[in-house]
Every structure is written in structure tokens, then in C-alpha cells.
Backbone bond lengths (Angstrom), bond angles and torsions (degrees), N, CA, C in turn:
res aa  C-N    CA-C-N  psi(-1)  N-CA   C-N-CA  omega(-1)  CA-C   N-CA-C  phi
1 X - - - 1.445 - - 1.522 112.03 -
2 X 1.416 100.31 -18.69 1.807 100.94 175.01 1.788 113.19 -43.76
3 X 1.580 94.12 -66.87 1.707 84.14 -172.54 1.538 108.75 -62.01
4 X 1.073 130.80 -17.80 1.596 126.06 -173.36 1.642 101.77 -64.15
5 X 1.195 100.69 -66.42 1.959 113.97 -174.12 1.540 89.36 -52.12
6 X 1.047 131.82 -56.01 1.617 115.21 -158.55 1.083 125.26 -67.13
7 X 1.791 111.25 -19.08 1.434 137.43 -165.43 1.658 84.22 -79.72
8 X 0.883 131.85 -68.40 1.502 168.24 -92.74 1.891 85.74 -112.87
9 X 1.290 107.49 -70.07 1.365 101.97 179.74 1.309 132.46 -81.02
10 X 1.522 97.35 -5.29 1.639 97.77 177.82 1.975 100.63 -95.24
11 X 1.081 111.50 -30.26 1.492 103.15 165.06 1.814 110.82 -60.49
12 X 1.178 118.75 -24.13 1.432 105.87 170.78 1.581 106.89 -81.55
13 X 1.520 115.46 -17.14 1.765 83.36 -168.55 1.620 80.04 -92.23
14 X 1.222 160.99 22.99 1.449 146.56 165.15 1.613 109.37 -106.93
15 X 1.589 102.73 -0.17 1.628 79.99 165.47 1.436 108.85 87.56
16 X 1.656 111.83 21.12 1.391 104.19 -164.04 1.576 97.70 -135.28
17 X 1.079 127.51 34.10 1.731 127.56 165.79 1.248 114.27 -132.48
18 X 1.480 105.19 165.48 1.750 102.99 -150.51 1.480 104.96 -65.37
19 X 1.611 120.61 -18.65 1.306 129.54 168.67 1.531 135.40 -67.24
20 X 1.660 102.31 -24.01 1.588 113.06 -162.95 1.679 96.13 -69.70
21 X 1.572 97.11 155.62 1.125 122.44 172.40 1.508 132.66 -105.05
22 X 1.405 101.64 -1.31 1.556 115.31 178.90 1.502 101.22 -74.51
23 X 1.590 108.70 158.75 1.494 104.54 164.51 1.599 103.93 -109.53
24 X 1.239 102.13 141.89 1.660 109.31 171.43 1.227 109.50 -97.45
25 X 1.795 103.35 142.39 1.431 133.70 -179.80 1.640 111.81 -62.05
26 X 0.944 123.86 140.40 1.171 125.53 -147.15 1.948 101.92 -59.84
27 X 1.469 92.58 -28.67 1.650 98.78 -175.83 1.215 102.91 -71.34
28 X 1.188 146.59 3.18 1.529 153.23 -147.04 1.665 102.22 -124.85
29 X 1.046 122.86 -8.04 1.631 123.78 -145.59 1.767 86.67 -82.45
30 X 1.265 130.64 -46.53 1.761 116.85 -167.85 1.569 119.61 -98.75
31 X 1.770 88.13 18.19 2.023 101.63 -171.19 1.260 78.52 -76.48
32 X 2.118 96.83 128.78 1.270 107.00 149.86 1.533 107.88 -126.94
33 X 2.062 107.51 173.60 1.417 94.31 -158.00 1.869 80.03 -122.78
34 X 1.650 111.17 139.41 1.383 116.30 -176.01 1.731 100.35 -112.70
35 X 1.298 121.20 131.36 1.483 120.29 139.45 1.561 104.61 -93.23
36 X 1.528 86.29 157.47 1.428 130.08 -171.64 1.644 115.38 -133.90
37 X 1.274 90.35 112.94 1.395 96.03 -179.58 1.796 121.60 -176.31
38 X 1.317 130.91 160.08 1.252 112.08 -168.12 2.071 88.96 -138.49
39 X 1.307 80.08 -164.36 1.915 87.54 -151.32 1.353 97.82 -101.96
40 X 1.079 124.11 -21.33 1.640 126.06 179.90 2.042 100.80 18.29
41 X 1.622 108.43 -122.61 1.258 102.25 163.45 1.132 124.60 -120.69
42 X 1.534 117.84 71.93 1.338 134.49 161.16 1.550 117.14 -79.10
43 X 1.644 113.71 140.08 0.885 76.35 171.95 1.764 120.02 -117.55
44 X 1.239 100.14 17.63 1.241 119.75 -171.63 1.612 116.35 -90.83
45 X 1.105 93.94 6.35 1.733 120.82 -172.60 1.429 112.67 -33.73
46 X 1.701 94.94 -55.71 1.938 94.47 -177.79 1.716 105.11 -81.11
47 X 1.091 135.60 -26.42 1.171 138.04 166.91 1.320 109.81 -42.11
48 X 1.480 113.73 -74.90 1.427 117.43 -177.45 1.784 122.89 -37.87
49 X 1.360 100.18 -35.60 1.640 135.44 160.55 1.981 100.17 -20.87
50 X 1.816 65.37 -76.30 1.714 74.84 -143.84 1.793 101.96 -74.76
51 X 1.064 113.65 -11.81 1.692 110.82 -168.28 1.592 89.83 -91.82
52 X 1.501 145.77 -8.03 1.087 140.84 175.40 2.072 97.54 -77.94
53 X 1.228 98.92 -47.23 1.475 112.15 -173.41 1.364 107.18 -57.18
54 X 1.579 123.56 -53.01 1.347 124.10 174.22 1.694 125.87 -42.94
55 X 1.320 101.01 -42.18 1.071 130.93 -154.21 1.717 90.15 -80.58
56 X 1.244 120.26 -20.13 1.602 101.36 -150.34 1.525 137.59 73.72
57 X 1.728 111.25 17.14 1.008 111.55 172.70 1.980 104.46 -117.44
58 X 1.730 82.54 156.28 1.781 91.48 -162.94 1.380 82.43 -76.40
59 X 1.871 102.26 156.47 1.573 118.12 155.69 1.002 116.16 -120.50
60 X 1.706 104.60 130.93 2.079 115.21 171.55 1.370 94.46 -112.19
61 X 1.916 99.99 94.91 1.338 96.08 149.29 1.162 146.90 -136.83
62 X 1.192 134.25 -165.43 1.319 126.58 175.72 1.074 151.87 -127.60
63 X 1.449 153.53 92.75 1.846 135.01 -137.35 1.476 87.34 -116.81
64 X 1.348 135.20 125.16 1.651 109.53 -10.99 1.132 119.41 -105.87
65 X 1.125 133.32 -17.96 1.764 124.93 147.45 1.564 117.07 -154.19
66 X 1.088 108.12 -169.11 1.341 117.75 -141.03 1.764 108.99 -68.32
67 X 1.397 100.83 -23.90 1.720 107.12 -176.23 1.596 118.84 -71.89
68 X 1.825 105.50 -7.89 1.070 104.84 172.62 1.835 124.61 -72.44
69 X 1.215 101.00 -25.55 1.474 122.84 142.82 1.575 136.99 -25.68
70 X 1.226 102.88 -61.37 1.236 131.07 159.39 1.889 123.91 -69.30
71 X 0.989 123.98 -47.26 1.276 133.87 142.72 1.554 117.58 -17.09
72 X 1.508 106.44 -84.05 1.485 113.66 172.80 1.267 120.64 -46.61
73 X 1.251 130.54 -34.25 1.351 128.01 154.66 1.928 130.01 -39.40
74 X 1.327 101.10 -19.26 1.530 131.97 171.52 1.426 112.30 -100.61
75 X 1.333 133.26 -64.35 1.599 138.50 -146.58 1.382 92.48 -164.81
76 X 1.373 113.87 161.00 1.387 120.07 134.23 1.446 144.88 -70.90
77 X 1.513 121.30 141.50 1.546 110.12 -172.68 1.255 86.98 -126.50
78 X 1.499 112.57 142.83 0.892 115.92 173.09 2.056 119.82 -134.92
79 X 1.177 94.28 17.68 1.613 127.51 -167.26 1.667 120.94 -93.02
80 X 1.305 123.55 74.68 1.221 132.31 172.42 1.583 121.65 -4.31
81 X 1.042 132.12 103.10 1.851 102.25 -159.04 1.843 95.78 -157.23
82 X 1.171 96.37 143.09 1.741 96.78 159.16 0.950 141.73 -57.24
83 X 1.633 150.56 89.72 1.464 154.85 171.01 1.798 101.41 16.00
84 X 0.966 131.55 -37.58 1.487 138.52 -179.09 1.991 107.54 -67.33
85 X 1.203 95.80 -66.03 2.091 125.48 178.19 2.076 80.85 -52.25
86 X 1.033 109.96 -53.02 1.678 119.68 -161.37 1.481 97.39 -61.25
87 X 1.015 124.99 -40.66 1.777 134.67 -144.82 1.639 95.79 -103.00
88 X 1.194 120.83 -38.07 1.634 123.97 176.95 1.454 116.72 -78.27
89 X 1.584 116.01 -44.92 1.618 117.43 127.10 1.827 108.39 -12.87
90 X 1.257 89.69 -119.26 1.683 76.48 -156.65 1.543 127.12 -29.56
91 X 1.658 103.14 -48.19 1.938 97.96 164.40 1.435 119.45 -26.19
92 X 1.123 114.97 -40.23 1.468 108.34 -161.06 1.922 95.00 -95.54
93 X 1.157 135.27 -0.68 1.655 129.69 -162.61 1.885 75.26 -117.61
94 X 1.762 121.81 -59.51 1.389 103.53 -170.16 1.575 90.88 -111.77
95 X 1.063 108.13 136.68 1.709 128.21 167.19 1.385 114.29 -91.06
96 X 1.032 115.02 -17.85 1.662 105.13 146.35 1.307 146.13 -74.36
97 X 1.119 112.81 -12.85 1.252 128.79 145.56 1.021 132.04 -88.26
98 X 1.285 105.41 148.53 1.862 126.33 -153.93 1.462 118.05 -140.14
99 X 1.351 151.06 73.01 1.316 138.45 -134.52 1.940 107.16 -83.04
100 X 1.718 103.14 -1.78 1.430 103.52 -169.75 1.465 96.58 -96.57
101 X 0.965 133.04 -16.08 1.643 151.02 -148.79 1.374 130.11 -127.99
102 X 1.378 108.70 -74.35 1.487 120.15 -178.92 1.988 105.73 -133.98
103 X 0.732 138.86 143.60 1.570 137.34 -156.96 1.416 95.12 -159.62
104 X 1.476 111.26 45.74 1.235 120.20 171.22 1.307 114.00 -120.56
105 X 1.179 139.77 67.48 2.082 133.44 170.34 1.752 119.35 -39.48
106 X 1.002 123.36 166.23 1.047 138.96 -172.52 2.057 99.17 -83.81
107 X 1.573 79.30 102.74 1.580 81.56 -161.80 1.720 84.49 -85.90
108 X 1.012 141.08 -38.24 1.413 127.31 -152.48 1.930 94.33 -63.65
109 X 1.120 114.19 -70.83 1.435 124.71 159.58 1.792 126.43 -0.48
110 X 1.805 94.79 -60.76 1.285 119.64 176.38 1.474 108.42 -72.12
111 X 1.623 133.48 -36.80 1.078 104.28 -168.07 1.822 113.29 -83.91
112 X 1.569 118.60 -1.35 1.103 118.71 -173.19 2.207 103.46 -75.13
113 X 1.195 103.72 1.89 1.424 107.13 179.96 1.271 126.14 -117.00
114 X 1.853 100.76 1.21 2.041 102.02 -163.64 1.711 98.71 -82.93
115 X 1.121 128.30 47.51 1.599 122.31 170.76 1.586 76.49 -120.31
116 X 1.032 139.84 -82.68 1.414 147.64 -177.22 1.533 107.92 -25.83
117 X 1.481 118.30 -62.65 1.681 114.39 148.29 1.394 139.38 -15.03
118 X 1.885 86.29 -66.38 2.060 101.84 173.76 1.491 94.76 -49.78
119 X 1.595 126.52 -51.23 1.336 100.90 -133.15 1.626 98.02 -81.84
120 X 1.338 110.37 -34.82 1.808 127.68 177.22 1.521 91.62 -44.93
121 X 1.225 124.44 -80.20 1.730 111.64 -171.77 1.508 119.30 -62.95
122 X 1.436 124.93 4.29 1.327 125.11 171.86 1.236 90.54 -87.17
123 X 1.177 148.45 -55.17 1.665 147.12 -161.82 1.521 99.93 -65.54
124 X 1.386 123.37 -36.97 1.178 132.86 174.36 1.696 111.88 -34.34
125 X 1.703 106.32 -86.23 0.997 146.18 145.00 1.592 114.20 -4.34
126 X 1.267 113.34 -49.12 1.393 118.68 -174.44 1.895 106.83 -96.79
127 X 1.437 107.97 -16.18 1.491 121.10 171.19 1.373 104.97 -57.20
128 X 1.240 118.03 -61.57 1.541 135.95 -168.09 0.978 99.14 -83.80
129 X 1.054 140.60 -10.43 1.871 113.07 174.91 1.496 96.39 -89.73
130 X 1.693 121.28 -32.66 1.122 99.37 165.40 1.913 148.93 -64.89
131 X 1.303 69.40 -11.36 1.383 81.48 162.17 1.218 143.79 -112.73
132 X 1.540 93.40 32.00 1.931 113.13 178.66 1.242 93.89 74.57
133 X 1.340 144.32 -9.83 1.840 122.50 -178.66 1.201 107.90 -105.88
134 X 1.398 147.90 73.68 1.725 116.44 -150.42 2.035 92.45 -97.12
135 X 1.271 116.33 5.03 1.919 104.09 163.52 1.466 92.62 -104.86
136 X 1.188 131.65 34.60 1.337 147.34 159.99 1.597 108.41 -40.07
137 X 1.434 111.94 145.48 1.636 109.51 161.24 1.464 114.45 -110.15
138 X 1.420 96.23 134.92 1.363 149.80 15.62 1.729 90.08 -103.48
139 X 1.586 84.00 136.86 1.643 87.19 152.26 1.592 101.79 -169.58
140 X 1.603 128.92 149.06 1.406 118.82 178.94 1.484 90.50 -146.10
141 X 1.555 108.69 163.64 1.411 141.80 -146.81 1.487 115.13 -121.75
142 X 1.920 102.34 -17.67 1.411 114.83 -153.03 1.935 103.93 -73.66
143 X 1.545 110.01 1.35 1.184 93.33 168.01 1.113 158.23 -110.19
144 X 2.232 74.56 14.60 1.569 112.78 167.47 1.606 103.33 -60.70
145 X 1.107 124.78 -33.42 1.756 135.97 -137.84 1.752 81.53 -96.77
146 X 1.254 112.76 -35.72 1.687 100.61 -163.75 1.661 90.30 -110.08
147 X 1.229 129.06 14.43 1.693 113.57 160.10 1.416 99.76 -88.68
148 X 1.958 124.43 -43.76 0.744 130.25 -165.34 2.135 115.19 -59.78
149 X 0.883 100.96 -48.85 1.685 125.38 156.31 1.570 112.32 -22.20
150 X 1.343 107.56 -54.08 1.299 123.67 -164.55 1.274 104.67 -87.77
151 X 1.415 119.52 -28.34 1.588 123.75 -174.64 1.513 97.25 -77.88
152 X 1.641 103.89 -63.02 2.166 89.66 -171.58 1.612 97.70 -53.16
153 X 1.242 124.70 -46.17 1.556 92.83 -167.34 1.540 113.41 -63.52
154 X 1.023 117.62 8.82 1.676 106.42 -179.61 1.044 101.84 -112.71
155 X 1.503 141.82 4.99 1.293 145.01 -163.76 1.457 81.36 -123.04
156 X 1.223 143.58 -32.79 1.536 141.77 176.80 1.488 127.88 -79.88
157 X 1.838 87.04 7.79 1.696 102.58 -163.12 1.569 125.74 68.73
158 X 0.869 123.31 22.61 1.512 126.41 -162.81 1.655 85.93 -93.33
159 X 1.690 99.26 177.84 1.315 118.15 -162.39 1.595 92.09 -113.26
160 X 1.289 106.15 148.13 1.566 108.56 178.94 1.658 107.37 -71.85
């Protein structure tokens, strides 16, 4: 619940939840505020969920952690599994990564595939809601957080 509350109150002191009372500067109008975080063994997991949602803050997340993310960037998974089953997964797709050691992948590599990602964890996403669980495992969110990314910079004029 840490990153949730922190997400949660710092979008209130910027004036950015459906509650705040500040007014934002006109340059301020499409600031949004994201937690990040995955479910490993939390157990406050769907909580953190929904008080991010109330709040008006975006969620990138992940059941059961974050490498499942990373994964989809490779293949689809579609296999219910423990953060451990999840983490030897990717070892074996990136060999640069190491979850005892270094838990760093070849991000330059990875970002030429996160549209292919979004869409793998959108199917995810839409698995589990069908099945009444939609923070269901496996399922992750993080490619709400990196469509969203792509939109302010194009609303900021930036170059894709």
C-alpha cells in the first residue's frame, strides 16, 4: 500500500484527483500521476488497486510481478505462475538477466517491442475480466503506463 498512499497523496497536493482543490496552471492540465507496482506477496494488492483508481491515479501493474511485463515483450504467457516460475521465464527468453544478481534486461532491445507488449498484456487484461478476476494472475497494466507516455509526448510535440 506504500506506493498506492504515496501515489495517492502526492496527486492531491498537485491538484490532480477527482477531489483536489488546487487549480492547475494551465501547463499542468494533462499531468498525470502513475503507481507502479506488482502483487508478488502483497496482500493488499487489490486495495492498493482501487484507492489508486479513486484517487485519479493511473496503475502499472502486475500479477505476479513485474518480469511478466517484460516477457510479453518476447511471447505470450498465458500461465498462472509464481514470481519465481515468472523470473526463470524471462532468464531463459533474456540471458541477461539474472533475478539473484542483476535484474536489469536489455532495455534498449526491449523498447523496440513494447507495442507488441501493450497488446499481449491487453489480451491479458481482457482474459481475467472474463473470468470475474480482472487483477487476476497473470495479468499486467504496465502498457497502459507506456501508451500513456507516448500520448503526453505527442501532445508535447515530441517525436515518436
Amino acid at each position: 500500500m506504500t506506493i498506492a498512499t504515496e501515489a495517492v497523496n502526492f496527486a492531491k497536493s498537485q491538484g490532480l484527483t477527482k477531489t483536489s482543490r488546487l487549480k492547475k496552471n494551465s501547463f499542468e492540465e494533462n499531468d498525470e500521476v502513475w503507481a507502479v507496482f506488482d502483487r508478488d506477496d502483497h496482500p493488499n494488492f487489490d486495495e492498493a488497486i482501487s484507492r489508486c483508481q479513486d484517487n485519479n491515479v493511473g496503475v502499472a501493474r502486475s500479477n505476479p510481478c513485474f518480469e511478466l511485463w517484460l516477457i510479453l515483450h518476447e511471447r505470450d504467457y498465458n500461465r498462472p505462475n509464481h514470481r519465481d516460475a515468472v523470473q526463470r521465464m524471462l532468464k531463459k527468453l533474456r540471458p541477461e538477466y539474472d533475478n539473484r544478481k542483476r535484474k536489469i534486461p536489455d532495455c534498449d532491445d526491449l523498447v523496440t517491442r513494447v507495442e507488441s507488449a501493450e497488446e499481449r498484456g491487453k489480451v491479458l487484461v481482457e482474459r481475467r475480466e472474463e473470468e470475474g478476476n480482472p487483477h487476476g494472475n497473470p495479468s499486467t497494466t504496465v502498457g497502459n503506463l507506456t501508451r500513456a507516455i507516448r500520448k503526453a509526448n505527442e501532445l508535447a510535440g515530441g517525436s515518436r
